[in-house]
N, C-alpha and C positions, 0 to 999 in steps of 0.2 A: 200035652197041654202045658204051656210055660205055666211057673209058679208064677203068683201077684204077689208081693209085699202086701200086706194089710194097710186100710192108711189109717194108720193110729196118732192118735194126737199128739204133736210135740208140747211140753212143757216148754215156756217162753225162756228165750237166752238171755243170758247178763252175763257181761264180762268182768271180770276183778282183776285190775292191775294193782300191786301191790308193791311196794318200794320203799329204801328210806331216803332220807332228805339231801335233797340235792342231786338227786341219780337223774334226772333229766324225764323221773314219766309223764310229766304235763303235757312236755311236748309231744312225747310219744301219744298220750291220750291222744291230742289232738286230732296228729296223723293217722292213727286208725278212728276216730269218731269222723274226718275227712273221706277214708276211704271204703266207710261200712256203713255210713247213714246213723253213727251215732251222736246219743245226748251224753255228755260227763256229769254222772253226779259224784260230789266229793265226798268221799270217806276221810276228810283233813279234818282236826279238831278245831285246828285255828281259822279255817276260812270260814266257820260260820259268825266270825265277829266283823258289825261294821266297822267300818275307818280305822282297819289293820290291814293295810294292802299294801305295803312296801315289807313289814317285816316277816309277812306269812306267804310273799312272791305268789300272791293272787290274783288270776289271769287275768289280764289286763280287758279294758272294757272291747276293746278289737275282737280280742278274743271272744268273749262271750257275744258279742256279734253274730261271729260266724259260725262257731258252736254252743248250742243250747247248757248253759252247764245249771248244775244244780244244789242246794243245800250250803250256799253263799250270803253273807250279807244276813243271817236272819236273828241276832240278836246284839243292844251293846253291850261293849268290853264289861259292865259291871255287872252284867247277865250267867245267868247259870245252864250250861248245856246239858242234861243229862244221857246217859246211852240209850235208856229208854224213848227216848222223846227223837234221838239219831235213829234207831230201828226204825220206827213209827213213819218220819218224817223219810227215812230211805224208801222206804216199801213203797208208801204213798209215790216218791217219786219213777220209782220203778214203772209203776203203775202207768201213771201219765205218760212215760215214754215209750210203753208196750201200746198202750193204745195210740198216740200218733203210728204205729207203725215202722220205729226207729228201733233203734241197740242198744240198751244201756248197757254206760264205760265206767263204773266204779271205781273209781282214782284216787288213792292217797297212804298216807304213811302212818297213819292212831291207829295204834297195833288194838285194842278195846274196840274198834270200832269192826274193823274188818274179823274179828276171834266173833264178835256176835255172829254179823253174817253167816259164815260161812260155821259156827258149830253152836249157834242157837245161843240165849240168854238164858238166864235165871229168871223164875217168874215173881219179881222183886215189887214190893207193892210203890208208887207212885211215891215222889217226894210230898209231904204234907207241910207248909206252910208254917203252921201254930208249931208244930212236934222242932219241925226243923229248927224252928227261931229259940222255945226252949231249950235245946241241946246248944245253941249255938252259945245263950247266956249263962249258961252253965261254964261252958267253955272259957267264956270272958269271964266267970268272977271266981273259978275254981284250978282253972289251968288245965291244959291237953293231957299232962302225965296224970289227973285225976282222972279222966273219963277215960284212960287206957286203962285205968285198973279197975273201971268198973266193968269196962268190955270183959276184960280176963276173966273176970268172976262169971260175966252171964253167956259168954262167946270164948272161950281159952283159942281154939281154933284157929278165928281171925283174929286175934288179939297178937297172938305168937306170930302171924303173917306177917304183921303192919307195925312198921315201923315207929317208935313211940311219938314222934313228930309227925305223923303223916293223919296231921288235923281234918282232913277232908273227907276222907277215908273212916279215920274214927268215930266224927260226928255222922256220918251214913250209916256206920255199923249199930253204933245205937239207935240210931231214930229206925231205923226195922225191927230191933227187938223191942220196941216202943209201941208200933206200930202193929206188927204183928202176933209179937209176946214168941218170937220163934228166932234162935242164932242166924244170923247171916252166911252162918256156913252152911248149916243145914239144907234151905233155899237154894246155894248156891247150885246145889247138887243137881235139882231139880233144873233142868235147860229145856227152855223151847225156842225149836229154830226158826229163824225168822224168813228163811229166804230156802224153806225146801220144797214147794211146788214147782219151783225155778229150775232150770241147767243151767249150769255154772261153770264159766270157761275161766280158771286163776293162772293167771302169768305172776312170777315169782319176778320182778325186776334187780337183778341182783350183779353187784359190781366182781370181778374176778379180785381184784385187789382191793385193800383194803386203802393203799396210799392215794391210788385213781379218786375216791370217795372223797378223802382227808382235803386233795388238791381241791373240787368242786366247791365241798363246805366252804374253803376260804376264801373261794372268787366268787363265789355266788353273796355271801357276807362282805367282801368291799365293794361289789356292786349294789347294795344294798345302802352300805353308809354312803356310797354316793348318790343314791339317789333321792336320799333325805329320808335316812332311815329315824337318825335323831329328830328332826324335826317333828315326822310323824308324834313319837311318843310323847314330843312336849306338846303339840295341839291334840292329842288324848289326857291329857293331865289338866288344859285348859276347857275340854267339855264336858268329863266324866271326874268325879269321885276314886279316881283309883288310888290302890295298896295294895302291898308286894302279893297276897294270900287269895287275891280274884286269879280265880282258873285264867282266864285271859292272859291275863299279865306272870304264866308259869310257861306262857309259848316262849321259846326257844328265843333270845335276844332281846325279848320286851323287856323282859325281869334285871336283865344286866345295864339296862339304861336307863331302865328307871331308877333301880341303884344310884346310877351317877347322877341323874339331873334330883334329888332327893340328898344329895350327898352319903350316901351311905356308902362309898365306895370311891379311890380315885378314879375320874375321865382316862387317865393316861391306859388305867387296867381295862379299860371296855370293850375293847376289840376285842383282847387276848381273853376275856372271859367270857363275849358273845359266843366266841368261836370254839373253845371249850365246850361249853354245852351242848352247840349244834354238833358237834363231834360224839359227845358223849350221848346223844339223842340218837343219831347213826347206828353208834355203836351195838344199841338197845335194839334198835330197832333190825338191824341184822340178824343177831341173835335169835330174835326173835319167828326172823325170817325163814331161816336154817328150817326151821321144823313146820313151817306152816304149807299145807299142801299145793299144788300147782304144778306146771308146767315152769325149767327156769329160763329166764334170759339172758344173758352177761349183757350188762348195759353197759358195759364201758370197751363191749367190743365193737367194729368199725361196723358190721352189719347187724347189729342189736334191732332195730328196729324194722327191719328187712325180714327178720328171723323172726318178730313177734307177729307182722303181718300174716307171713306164713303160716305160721301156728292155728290163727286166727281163722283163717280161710279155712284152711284142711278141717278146722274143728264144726265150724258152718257147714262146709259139704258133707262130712259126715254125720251131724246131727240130723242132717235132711231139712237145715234154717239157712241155709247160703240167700232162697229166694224174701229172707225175710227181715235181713241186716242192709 
């Protein structure tokens, strides 16, 4: 009598394409959410701000036409994203694309964003509004290098991590010991995964060279000034309240022009220090790549996206989900 396979349930697929900036996986997203029946939700930090779409090369409204994307558009530039509130609002989207019967395509480069996914969070209590704004006026009548030394005292830990300027970070490190009355490092320890009843297919999108990268960064950024990248930022400065220290405005290019149009920096230097950071964003963001797990792809080989396809498929047929992508 032939054996049966049991039919055991499959846990629901999600794909994580993972990259850093400029490597071309939007498009790739596309082409596989094209050729698999899926939705793109973004793992981008910067696509979740409105009317930042020329300098965050956020998919154009065609695009999200013809593929459903997701976690776009949902707060403005003077707004605060948390990764909390990213987990939350990912799963939830997960969700909705499990239930139409489609494939979620996980797309993007916030190394924070995708490290939750895929190896769980700390179970960090909620930002608090009153707690947040006291720590914040402290900040303003006492100075950052204060509230680093109060962290050292009550957190040595993170205090020794963070950098003594890395104001955003600090004021979160205390408003938990505030909140909680327990170190941030402590908690940190403590992870819960966000996305482990899931299978999880990670393509690693990764460049063979480092120069191929460098080249992208910088056509991707004069296509950008020319498409009215500056402009953008001055009708952001004509309907928002911004200053250099909103998360927003620390996306890759914002912060270098608003520089200029604020005068805090000469126009002449703008290019050459846009492109600097997006270089150095890369760079990080490689790095970071190196060790994060998946499958890799050399995207800047001629069949890169032929090879992810592939991957892709094989990983379906052998999950026993091909009839469900």
């Amino acid at each position: 009598m032939p054996f049966e396979e049991p039919n055991i349930p499959r846990s629901p697929p999600v794909v994580v394409l993972v990259g850093p900036t400029a490597s071309g996986k939007s498009a790739a997203a596309l082409a596989l959410a094209r050729q698999f029946g899926g939705e793109i939700v973004s793992i981008d930090s910067a696509l979740v701000y409105r009317d930042m779409n020329i300098g965050t090369a956020k998919p154009t409204a065609a695009e999200r036409a013809e593929v459903p994307h997701h976690l776009i558009d949902l707060i403005a530039p003077t707004e605060s994203y948390s990764v909390a509130r990213f987990a939350s609002d990912c799963r939830a989207a997960i969700d909705s694309v499990h239930a139409r019967g489609h494939l979620p395509l996980l797309v993007g480069g916030t190394m924070m964003y995708a490290n939750v996914l895929v190896h769980g969070m700390s179970d960090l209590p909620p930002t608090d509004a009153v707690v947040r704004a006291q720590v914040q006026a402290r900040c303003a009548a006492e100075g950052i290098a204060a509230l680093h030394a109060e962290l050292a005292r009550v957190d040595p830990v993170t205090a020794a991590r963070l950098p003594a300027t890395d104001t955003q970070r600090i004021e979160r490190a205390l408003e938990v010991w505030l909140l909680t009355g327990k170190p941030l490092s402590s908690l940190q320890g403590q992870r819960r995964s966000v996305l482990a009843d899931l299978d999880l297919f990670i393509i690693r999108w990764l460049p063979q060279t480092r120069a191929w990268l460098h080249l992208r960064c910088e056509e991707r950024l004069n296509t950008m000034f020319a498409q009215g990248f500056v402009a953008e930022v001055e009708s952001l400065r004509s309907h928002y309240p911004l200053h250099p220290d909103l998360p927003a405005m620390r996306c890759v290019g914002y912060r270098q022009v608003l520089d200029v149009l604020e005068q805090r920096s000469p126009r002449e230097q703008m290019f050459d220090r846009a492109l600097f950071a997006t270089r150095q964003l890369a760079k990080r963001q490689l790095t970071w790549l190196r060790s994060f797990p998946g499958v890799e792809v050399a995207c800047d080989a001629p069949d890169a996206l032929v090879k992810a396809q592939a991957l892709l498929q094989s990983w379906l047929h052998r999950s026993g989900m091909a009839g469900q992508a």
